[in-house]
C-alpha positions in Angstrom: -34.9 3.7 -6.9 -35.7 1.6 -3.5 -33.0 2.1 -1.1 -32.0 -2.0 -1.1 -31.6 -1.6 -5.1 -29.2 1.5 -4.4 -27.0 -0.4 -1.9 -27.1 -3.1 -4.5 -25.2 -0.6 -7.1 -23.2 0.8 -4.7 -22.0 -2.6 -3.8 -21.5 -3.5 -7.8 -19.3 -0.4 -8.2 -17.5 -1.6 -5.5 -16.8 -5.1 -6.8 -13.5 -3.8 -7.7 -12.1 -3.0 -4.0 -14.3 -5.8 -2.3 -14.2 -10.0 -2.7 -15.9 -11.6 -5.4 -17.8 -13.5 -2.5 -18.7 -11.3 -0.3 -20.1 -9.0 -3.2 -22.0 -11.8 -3.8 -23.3 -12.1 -0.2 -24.5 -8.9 -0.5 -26.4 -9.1 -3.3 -28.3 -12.4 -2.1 -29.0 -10.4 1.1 -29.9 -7.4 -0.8 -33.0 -10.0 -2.0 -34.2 -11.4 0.8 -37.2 -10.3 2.7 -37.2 -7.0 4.9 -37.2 -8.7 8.1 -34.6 -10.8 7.2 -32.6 -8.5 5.3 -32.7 -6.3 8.3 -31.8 -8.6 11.1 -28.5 -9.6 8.4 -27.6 -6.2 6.6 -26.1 -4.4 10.0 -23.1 -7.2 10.3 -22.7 -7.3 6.1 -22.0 -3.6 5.8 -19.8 -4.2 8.9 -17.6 -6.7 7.1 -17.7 -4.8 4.1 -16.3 -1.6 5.8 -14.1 -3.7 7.4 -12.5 -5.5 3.5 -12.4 -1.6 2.0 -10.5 -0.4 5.3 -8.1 -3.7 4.6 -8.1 -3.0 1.2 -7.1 0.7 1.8 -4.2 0.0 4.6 -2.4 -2.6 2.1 -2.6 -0.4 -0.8 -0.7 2.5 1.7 1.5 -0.2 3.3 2.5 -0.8 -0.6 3.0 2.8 -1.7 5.0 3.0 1.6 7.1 -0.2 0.8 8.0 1.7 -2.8 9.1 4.8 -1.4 11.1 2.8 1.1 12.8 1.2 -1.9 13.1 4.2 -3.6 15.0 6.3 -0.7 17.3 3.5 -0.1 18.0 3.3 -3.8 18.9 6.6 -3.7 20.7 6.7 -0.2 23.0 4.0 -2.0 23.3 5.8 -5.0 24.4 9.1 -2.6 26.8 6.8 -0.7 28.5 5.2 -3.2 29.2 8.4 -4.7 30.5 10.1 -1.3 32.6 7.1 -0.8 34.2 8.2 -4.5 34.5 11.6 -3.6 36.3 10.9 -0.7 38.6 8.3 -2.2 39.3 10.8 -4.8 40.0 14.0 -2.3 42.1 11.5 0.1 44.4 10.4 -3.3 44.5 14.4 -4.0 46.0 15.2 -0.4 48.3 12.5 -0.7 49.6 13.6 -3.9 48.3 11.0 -5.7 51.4 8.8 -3.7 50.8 6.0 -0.6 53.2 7.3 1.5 51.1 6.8 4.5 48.5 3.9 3.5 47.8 3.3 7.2 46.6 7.0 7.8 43.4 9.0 7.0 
C-alpha cells in the first residue's frame, strides 16, 4: 500500500473524531499530484492534529464537568445530612425543649 493511500485510511478511521469536511479535504488532497500534494499536506495534517487535540481537550473538559457535578451532588447530599445530625444532636442537648432558642 503507497504511503498517500495509507494516510487516506488513516484519515477514514478517523472520520469519527475529525469534521466531515475536513476528512473530505483530506481525501481530495490525498489525490492530487505529488508536487501539489506535497506543497498542501504539511498545513492539512497541521489542522488535523490541531481538530483531534480540540476534540480530545473538550471530551476531558466534559468528563471534568461530570465529576464536578457529581462531587457537588454529593457534597450536598453530605451537607444536608450534617445539617440533620446536628439539628438532631442540638434538640438532644436541649432535652428535646427550647428553653434557650437564641443559643447554640
Amino acid at each position: 500500500m503507497s504511503q498517500a493511500n495509507q494516510r487516506v485510511d488513516d484519515q477514514a478511521a478517523a472520520q469519527e473524531e475529525l469534521p466531515k469536511d475536513l476528512v473530505e479535504l483530506a481525501i481530495m488532497i490525498a489525490k492530487l499530484p505529488e508536487e501539489h500534494r506535497q506543497e498542501l499536506e504539511p498545513a492539512v495534517n497541521k489542522v488535523i492534529e490541531n481538530s483531534r487535540r480540540r476534540r480530545r481537550i473538550y471530551t476531558l473538559v466534559q468528563e471534568a464537568l461530570s465529576q464536578l457535578r457529581l462531587d457537588m451532588k454529593y457534597l450536598m447530599f453530605d451537607l444536608e445530612a450534617t445539617r440533620r445530625e446536628r439539628d438532631h444532636y442540638k434538640a438532644d442537648s436541649n432535652g428535646g425543649s427550647d428553653e434557650n432558642p437564641g443559643e447554640f
